[in-house]
C-alpha positions in Angstrom: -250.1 -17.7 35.6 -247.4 -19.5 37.4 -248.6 -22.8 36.1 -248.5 -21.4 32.6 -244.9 -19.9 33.5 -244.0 -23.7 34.6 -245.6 -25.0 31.1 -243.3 -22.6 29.2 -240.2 -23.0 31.0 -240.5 -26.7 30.8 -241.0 -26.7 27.5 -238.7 -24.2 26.7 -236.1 -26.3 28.6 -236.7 -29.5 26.5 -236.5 -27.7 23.1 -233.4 -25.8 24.3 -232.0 -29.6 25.6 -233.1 -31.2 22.0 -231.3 -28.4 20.1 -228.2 -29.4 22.2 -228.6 -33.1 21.4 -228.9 -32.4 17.8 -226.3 -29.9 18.1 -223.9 -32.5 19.4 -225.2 -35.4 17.1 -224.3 -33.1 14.7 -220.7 -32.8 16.0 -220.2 -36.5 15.9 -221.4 -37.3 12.6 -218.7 -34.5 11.6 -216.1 -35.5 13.1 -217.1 -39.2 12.1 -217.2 -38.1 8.6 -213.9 -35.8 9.1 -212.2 -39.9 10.4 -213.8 -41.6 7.0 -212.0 -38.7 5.0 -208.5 -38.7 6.8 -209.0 -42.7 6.3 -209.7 -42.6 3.0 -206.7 -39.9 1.9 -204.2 -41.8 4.5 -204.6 -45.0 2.5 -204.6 -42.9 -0.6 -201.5 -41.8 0.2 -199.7 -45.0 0.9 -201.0 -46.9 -2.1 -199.1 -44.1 -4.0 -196.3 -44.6 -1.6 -195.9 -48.7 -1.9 -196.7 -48.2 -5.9 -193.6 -45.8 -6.8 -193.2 -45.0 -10.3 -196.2 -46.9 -11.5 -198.8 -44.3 -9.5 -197.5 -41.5 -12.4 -199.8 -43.5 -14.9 -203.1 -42.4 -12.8 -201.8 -39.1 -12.2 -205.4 -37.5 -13.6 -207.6 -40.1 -11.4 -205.1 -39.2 -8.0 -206.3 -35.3 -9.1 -209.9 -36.1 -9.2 -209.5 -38.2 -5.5 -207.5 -34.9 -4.1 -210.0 -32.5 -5.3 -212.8 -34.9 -4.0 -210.9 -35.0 -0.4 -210.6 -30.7 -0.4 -214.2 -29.8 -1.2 -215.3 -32.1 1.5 -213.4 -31.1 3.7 -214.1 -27.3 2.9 -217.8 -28.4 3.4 -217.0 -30.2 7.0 -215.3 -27.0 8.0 -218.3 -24.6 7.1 -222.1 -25.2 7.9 -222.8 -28.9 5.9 -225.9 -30.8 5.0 -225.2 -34.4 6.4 -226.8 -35.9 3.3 -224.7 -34.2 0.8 -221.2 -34.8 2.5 -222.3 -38.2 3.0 -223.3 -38.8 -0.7 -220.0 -37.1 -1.8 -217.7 -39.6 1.0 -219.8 -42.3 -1.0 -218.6 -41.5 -4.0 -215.1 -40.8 -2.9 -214.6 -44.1 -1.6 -215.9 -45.6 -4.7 -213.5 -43.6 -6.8 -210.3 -44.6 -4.3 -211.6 -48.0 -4.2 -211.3 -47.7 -8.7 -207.7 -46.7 -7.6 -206.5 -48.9 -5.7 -208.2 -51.7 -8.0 -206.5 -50.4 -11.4 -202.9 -50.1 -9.0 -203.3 -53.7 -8.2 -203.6 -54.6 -11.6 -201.0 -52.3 -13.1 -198.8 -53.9 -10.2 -199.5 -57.1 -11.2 -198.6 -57.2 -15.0 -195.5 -54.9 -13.6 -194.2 -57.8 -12.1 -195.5 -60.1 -14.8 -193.7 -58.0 -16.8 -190.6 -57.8 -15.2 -190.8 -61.5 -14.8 -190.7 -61.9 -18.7 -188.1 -59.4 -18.8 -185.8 -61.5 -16.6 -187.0 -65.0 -18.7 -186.1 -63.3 -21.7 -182.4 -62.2 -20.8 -182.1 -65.2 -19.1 -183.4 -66.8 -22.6 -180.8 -64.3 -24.6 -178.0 -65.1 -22.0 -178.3 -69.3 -22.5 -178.4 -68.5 -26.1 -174.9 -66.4 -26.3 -173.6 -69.0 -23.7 -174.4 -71.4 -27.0 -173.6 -69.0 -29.5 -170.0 -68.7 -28.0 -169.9 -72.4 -27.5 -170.3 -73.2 -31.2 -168.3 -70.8 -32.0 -165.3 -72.4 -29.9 -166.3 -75.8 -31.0 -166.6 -74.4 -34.5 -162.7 -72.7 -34.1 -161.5 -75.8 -32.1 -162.3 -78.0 -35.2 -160.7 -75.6 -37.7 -157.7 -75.6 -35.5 -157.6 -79.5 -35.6 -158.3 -79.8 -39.6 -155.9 -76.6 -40.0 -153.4 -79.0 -37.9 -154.2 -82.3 -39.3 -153.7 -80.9 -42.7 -150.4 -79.4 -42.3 -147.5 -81.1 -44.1 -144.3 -81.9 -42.1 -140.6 -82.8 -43.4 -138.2 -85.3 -41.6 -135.4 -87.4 -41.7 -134.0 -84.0 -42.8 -130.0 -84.0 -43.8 -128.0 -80.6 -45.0 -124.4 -81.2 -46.1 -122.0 -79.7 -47.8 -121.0 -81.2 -51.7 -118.2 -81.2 -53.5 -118.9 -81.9 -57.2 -116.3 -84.6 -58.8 -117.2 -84.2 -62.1 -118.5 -87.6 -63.6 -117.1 -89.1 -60.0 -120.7 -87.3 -59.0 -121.0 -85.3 -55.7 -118.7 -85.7 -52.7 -119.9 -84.9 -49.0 -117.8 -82.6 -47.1 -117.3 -80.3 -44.4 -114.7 -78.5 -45.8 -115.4 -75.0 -46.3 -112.6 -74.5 -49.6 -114.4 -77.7 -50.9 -118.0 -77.2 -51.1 -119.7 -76.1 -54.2 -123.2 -76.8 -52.7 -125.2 -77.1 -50.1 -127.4 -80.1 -50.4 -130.7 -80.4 -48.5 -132.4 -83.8 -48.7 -136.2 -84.7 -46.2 -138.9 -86.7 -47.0 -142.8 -84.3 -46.9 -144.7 -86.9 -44.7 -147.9 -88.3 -45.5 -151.7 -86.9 -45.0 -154.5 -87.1 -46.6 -156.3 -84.3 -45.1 -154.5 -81.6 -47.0 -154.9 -80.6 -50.8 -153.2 -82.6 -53.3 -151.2 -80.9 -56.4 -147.3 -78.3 -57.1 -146.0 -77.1 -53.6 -143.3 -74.3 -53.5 -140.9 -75.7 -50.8 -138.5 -73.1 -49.6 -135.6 -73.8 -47.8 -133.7 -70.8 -45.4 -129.7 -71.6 -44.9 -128.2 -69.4 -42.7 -124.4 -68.9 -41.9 -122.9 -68.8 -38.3 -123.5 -65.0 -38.5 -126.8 -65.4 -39.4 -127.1 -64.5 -42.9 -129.4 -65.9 -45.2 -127.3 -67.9 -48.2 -129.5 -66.2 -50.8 -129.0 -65.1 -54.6 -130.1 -61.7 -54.0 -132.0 -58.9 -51.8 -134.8 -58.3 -53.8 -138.3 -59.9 -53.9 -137.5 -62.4 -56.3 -135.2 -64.5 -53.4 -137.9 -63.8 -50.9 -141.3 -65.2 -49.7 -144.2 -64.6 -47.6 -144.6 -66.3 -44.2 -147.1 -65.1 -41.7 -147.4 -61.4 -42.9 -143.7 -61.1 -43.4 -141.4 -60.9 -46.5 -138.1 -64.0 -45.8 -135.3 -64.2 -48.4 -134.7 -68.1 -49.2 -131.8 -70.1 -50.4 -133.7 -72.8 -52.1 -137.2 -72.3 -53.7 -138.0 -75.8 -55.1 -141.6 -76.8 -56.5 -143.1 -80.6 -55.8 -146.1 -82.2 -57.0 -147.3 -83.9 -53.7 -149.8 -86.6 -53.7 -150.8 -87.1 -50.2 -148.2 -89.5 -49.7 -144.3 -89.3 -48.6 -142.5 -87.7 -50.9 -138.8 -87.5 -51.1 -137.2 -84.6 -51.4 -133.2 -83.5 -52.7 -132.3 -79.5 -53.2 -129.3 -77.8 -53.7 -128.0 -74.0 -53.1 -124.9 -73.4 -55.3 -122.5 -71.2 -54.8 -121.9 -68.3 -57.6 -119.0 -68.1 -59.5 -116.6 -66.1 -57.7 -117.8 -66.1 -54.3 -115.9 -66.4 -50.9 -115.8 -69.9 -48.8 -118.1 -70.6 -46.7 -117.3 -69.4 -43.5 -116.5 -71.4 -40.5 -119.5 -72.7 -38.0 -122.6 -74.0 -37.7 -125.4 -73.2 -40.6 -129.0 -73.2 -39.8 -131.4 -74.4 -42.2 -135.4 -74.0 -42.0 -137.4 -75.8 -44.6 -141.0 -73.6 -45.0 -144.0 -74.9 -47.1 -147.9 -73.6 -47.2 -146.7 -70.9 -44.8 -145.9 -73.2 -42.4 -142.2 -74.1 -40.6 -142.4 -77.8 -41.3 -138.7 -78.7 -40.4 -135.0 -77.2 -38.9 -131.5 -78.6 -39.4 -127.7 -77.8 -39.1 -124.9 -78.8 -40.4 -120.8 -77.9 -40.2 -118.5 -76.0 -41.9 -115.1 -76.5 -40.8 -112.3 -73.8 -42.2 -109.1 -76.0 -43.5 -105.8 -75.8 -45.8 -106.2 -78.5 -47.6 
């Protein structure tokens, strides 16, 4: 009886000791499996983390990897079969490995992408550079042909005239002797500008600064640069692209005062340009 009592016991002993070894091996592989999941979630995680924005795109694949991570971890927490949490950490780690495959690549033609982006409005920059380039160059050379066409006047003279009858004109400065004012200039040369009549308009103004004119109304005026001018003179020339001389008068009306005493400006204006300025004298005497 006792040795049958030993028998027991000793077996009894190493079935209760083998329970506690698989009880414990148990223990490990769960809290080896419980390491594998946090792993697998942690690095989850950060790939969301480093990816930013882009991880919204595989918002329904990150679902799938949470909902893999809980039930496994339910099942850890409870009474598990080994084999199926196994099989089911297997298959999570394929489906984060998918993850963090598909990031790589969406991170990749992100930055390809983004590289492209900053090619093209680099591409679009150089080409406005150019655009505004030729466009300068392009205004530059109107501004030279515009300049190289425009007409000029010199050697430009303004007297007064006192008309002697069949003795012909008289220069003088004396205001109770002049009749006219006579504006004589030679339009230079070019050959740039378009040939054919001119309308030459000539502005004489007294010391005061009033316009020797005809009349107020739009018949003694002109347009220059947006504006309306009253002239003295309008004279019409057929030009020829070569130096052309040119004589006008302003008469005084029957009737009208002397000139007054001082200097007279005069402003000769043609293809709404200012091509020439003068002055002459007036002086107020008895005789």
């Amino acid at each position: 009886m006792a040795l049958l009592l030993a028998i027991v016991g000793w077996n009894w002993f190493s079935m209760r000791s083998e329970v506690n070894d698989l009880t414990q091996m148990k223990e490990d592989q769960r809290i080896e499996m419980q390491k594998q999941l946090d792993s697998l979630v942690a690095e989850h995680n950060l790939v969301k983390v480093e990816a930013g924005q882009l991880a919204d795109s595989l918002r329904k694949k990150d679902s799938i990897i949470l909902a893999n991570a809980t039930e496994i971890k339910k099942l850890l927490d409870t009474k598990y079969e080994y084999g199926k949490v196994k099989k089911k950490l297997d298959r999570l780690r394929v489906i984060t490995q998918s993850y963090l495959h598909q990031m790589d690549s969406l991170y990749t033609l992100n930055r390809q992408l983004q590289a492209e982006n900053a090619q093209m409005k680099e591409e679009i920059r150089t080409e406005q550079k150019k655009s505004q380039q030729l466009n300068k160059d392009k205004q530059e050379l109107t501004d030279k042909i515009s300049t190289g066409s425009s007409l000029s006047a010199y050697e430009i003279i303004a007297t007064g005239v006192r008309q002697r009858g069949s003795k012909g004109e008289e220069a003088t400065d004396k205001s109770r002797r002049i009749d006219k004012v006579r504006v004589s200039f030679i339009v230079g040369e070019n050959k740039l500008t378009t040939p054919g009549t001119k309308t030459i308009y000539v502005r004489i103004a007294d010391p005061k600064g009033n316009i020797l004119a005809k009349g107020k109304g739009d018949d003694y005026s002109f347009a220059f640069q947006g504006q309306k001018l009253q002239y003295s003179i309008a004279e019409q020339i057929n030009y020829q692209n070569t130096a052309l001389p040119v004589t006008c008068y302003w008469s005084k009306l029957p009737l009208q005062d002397n000139l007054d005493e001082g200097t007279y400006q005069v402003a000769i204006y043609l293809e709404n340009k200012l091509v020439g300025e003068t002055t002459f004298k007036v002086r107020k005497t008895l005789f």
